[in-house]
C-alpha positions in Angstrom: 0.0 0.0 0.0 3.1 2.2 1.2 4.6 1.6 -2.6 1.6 2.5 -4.4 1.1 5.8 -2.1 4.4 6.3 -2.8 4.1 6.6 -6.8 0.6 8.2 -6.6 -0.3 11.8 -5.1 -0.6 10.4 -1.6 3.3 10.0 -1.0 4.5 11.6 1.8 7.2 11.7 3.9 4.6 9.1 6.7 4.3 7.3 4.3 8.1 6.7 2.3 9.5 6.9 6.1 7.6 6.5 9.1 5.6 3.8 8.3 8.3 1.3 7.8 10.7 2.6 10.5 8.0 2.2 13.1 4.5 0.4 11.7 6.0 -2.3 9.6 9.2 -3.0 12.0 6.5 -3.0 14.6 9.2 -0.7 17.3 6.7 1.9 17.2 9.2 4.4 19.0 8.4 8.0 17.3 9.5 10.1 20.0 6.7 12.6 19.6 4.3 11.1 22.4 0.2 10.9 21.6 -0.6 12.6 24.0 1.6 16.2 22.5 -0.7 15.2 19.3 -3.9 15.2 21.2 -3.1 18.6 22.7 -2.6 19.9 19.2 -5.7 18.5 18.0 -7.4 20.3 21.1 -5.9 23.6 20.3 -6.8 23.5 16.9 -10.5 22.4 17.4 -10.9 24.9 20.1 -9.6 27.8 18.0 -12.1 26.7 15.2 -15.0 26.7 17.8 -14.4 30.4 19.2 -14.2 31.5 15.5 -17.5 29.6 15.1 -15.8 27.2 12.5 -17.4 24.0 11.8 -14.8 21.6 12.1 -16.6 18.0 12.3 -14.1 15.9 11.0 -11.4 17.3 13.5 -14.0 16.6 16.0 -14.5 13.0 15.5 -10.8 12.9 14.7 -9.7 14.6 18.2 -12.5 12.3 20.0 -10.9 9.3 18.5 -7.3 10.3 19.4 -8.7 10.6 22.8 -10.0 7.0 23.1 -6.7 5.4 21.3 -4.6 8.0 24.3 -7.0 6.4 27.0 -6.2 2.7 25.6 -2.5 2.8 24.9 -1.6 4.8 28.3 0.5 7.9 29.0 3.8 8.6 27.2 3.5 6.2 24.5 4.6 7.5 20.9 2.3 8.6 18.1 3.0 5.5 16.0 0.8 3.8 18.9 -2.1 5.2 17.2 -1.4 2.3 15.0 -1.4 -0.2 17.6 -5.1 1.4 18.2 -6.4 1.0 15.4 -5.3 -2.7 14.4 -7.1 -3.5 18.3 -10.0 -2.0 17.1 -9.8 -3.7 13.8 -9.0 -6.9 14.7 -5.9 -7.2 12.5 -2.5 -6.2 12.2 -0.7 -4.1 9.3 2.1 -6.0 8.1 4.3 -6.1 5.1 3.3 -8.3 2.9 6.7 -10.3 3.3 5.9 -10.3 6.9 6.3 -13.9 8.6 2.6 -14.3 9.6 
């Protein structure tokens, strides 16, 4: 998926970079910690609500930050995010030359 991403208009640094240093190695040790990201996320929904922005989709983002910070425990990294969302998913993402 990362390849593709990669060659198309979704490439990013995430996804040439971070996604196999810490998903796909499965060390998921960015040292920017959730928690810092869910603090953005709050400033930046709160700002749009005192300017009377809609921001829904930041909403529902922030709100499910907040339940993957509450799951994972303080002072984990970002990348646990990941962790999050394979729990909630019941599966793991894994390089296709993974070992299974």
């Amino acid at each position: 998926m990362t390849d593709v991403l990669d060659e198309a208009t979704g490439g990013s640094w995430i996804t040439r970079t971070h996604i196999h240093q810490r998903v796909i190695s499965r060390s998921f040790d960015d040292p920017f910690k959730l928690e810092l990201m869910l603090k953005d996320m709050g400033i930046a929904v709160d700002l749009a609500r005192e300017l009377g922005m809609p921001a829904p989709i930041s909403e529902e983002g922030r709100r499910l930050w907040q339940q993957a910070d509450a799951a994972r425990g303080p002072g984990v990294s970002v990348s646990e995010l990941v962790r999050w969302v394979e729990t909630e998913a019941g599966t793991e993402i894994r390089s296709a030359t993974s070992p299974r």
